[in-house]
C-alpha positions in Angstrom: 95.9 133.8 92.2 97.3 130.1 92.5 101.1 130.2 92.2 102.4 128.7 88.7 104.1 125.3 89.4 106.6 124.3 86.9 107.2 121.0 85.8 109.9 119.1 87.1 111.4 115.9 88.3 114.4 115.2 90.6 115.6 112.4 92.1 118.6 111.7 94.7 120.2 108.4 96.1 120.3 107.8 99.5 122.5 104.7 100.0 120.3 101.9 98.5 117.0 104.2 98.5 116.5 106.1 95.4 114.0 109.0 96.4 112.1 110.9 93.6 110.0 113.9 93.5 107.8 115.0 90.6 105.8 118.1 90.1 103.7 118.7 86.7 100.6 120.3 85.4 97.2 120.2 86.7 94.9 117.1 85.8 93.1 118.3 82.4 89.3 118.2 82.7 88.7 115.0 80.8 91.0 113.1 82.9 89.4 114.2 86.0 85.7 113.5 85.5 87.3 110.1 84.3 88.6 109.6 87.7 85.8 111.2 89.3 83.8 109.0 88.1 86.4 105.6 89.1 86.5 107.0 92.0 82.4 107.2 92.9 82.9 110.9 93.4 80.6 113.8 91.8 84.2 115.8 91.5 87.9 116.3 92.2 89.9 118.8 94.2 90.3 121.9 92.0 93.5 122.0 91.5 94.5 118.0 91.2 97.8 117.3 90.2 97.4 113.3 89.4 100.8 113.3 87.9 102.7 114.5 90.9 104.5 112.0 93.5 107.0 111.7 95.9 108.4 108.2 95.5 110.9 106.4 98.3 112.1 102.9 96.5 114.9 100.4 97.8 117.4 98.8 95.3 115.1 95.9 95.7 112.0 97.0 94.5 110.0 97.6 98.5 109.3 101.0 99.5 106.5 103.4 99.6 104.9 106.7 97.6 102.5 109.4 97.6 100.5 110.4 95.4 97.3 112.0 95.2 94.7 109.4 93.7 95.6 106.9 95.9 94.5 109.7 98.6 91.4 110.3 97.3 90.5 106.6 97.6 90.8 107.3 101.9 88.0 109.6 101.8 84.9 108.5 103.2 82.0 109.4 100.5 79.8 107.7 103.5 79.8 110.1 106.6 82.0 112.6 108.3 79.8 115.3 106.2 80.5 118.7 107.6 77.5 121.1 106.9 77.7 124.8 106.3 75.0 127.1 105.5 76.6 127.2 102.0 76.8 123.5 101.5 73.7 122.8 98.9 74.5 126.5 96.8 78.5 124.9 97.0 77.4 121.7 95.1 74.9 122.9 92.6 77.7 125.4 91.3 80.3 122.6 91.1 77.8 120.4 89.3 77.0 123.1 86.9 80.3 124.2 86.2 81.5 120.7 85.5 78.6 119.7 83.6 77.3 116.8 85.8 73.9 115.5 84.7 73.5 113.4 87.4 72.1 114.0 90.5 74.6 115.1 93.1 74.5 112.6 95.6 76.0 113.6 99.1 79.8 113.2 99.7 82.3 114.5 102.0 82.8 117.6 100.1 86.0 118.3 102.3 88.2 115.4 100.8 89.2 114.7 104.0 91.7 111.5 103.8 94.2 109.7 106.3 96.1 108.5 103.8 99.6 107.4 104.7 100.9 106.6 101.4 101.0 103.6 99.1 103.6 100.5 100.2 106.1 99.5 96.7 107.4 96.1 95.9 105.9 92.7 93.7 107.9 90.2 95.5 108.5 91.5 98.7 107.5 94.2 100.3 107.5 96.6 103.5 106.0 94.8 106.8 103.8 97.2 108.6 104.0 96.0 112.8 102.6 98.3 115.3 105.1 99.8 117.5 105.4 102.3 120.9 108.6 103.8 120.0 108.3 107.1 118.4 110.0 109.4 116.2 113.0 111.3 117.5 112.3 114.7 117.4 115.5 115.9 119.1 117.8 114.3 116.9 115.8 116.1 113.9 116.1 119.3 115.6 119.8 118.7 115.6 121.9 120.6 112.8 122.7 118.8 110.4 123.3 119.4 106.3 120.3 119.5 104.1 121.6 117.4 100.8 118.0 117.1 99.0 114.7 119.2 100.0 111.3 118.6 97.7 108.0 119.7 98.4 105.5 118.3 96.6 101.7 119.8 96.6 99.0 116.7 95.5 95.8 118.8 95.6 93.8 121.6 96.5 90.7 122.9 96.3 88.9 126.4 98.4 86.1 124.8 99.3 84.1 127.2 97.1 85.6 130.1 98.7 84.9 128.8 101.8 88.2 128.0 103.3 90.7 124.9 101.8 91.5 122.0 101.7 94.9 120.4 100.6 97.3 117.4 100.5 100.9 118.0 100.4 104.1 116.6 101.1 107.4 117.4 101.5 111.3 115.3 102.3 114.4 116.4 103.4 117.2 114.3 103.3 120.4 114.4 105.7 123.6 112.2 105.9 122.5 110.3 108.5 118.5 110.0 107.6 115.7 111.3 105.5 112.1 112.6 107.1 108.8 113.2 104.9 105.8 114.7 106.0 102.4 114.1 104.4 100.1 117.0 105.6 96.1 117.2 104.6 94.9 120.2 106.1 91.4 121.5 105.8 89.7 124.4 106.9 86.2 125.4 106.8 85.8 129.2 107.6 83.5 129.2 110.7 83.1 125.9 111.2 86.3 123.9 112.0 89.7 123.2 111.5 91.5 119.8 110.7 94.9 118.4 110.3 96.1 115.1 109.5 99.9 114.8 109.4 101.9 111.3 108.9 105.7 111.8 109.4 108.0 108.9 108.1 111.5 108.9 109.6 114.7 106.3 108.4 118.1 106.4 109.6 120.4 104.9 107.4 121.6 102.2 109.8 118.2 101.2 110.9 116.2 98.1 108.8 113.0 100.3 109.3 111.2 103.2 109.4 109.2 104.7 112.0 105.7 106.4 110.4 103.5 108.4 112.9 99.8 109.5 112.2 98.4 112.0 113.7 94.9 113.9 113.2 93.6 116.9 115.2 91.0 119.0 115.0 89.0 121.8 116.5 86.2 123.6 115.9 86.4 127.4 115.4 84.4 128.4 117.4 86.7 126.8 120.7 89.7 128.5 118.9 88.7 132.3 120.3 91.7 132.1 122.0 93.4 132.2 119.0 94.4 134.8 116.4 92.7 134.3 113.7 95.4 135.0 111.3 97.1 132.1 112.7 93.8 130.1 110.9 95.9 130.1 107.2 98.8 129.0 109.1 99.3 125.3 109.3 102.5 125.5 111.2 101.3 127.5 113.9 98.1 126.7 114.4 98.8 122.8 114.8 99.6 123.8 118.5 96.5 124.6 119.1 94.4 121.6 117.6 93.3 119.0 120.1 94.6 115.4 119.0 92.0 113.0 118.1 94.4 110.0 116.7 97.8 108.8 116.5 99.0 105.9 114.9 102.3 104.8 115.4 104.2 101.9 113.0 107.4 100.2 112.0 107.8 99.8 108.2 110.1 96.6 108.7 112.0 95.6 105.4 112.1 92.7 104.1 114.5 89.5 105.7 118.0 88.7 104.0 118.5 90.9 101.0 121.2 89.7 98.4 123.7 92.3 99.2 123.8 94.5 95.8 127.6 95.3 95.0 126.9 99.3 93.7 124.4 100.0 97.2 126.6 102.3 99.0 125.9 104.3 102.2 127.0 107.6 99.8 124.9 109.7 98.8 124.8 111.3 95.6 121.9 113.8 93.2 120.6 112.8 89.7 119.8 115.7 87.8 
């Protein structure tokens, strides 16, 4: 049983950012053979909520969002096919079931993406320079007040009972910064495990933010060492994936902003 997710919308300012989160129903089946079919792919994740996003805008217009269609464009219909000895029963059911007349043609089944969100702004926009300096994970450990929290789930699907795979993301929001997460985590009972994270961190006197990608994966059968329970867990199992890629950037605003009089460093909620 998939939990019921309620519709909802909230949205916080942080200083000149204004950061919204909204959650809503699952895609209705029309819509999503419409995409589907924009988007080259026999079908969508099961559960595809097209209507959810986690938005991160400046006063100016420039920022970026997340948001599951724009994921879906990052997967690579091309290659990276994983097989399983379930693979051709797992796609004539889903053609069947969705009615697809035409002739399944091979995709990556998986929906693996390394999507890292979608940059905001018509006149100016976020510069994306690559960088060595990383996020500080110390000075997130450190305890600080929690003023705005959202987790935002942007698709899933169980692989035909064969595991999962899902895109999600979540913020939290501090007085002195605000840190997102972006996780697509797939898992393919027998075969492998994957995780592709992409953390975004701004502190509120910095003109930047730091995003880091990273994907690792492992196949199951190297994970023995492992407790299998620890498989549904993508927490604790991240430890134990081999890194395959990291990507490390600046997301530079834009050069001399018109001061706007009501940008303030307070914060405040919208409800």
């Amino acid at each position: 049983m998939h939990p019921v997710f309620q519709s909802s919308r909230r949205d916080f300012a942080f200083g000149p950012w204004k950061l919204s989160a909204a959650r809503t129903h699952i895609m209705k089946s029309a819509q999503a053979e419409r995409l589907a079919g924009e988007l080259h792919m026999p079908s969508l994740p099961e559960m595809m909520f097209g209507d959810n996003i986690l938005r991160i805008q400046h006063d100016h217009g420039f920022g970026i969002e997340f948001n599951a269609t724009d994921a879906l464009k990052c997967v690579n219909n091309c290659q990276g096919m994983i097989k399983v000895a379930c693979a051709e029963e797992w796609q004539e059911s889903r053609s069947e079931t969705e009615h697809t007349k035409e002739v399944v043609k091979p995709y990556d089944w998986t929906y693996t993406t390394d999507y890292k969100g979608t940059l905001l702004g018509d006149t100016v926009t976020l510069k994306v320079v690559p960088t060595t300096e990383h996020i500080n994970t110390e000075k997130l450990k450190a305890r600080e007040q929690i003023m705005f929290f959202e987790e935002v789930l942007l698709f899933e699907d169980e692989l035909h009972d064969h595991g999962v795979s899902s895109l999600s993301v979540k913020i939290r929001v501090m007085p002195s910064s605000f840190f997102v997460l972006l996780r697509f985590f797939l898992r393919v009972d027998g075969v492998l495990i994957r995780m592709n994270d992409t953390r975004l961190h701004h502190e509120a006197d910095k003109t930047y933010m730091l995003r880091e990608y990273t994907s690792r994966e492992s196949k199951i059968s190297s994970l023995k060492h492992v407790p299998p329970s620890l498989f549904t867990e993508p927490n604790e199992i991240s430890q134990y994936l081999p890194i395959k890629e990291t990507i490390c950037e600046k997301l530079e605003f834009p050069e001399k902003l018109e001061p706007k009089p009501e940008a303030s460093l307070e914060t405040m909620c919208v409800k």
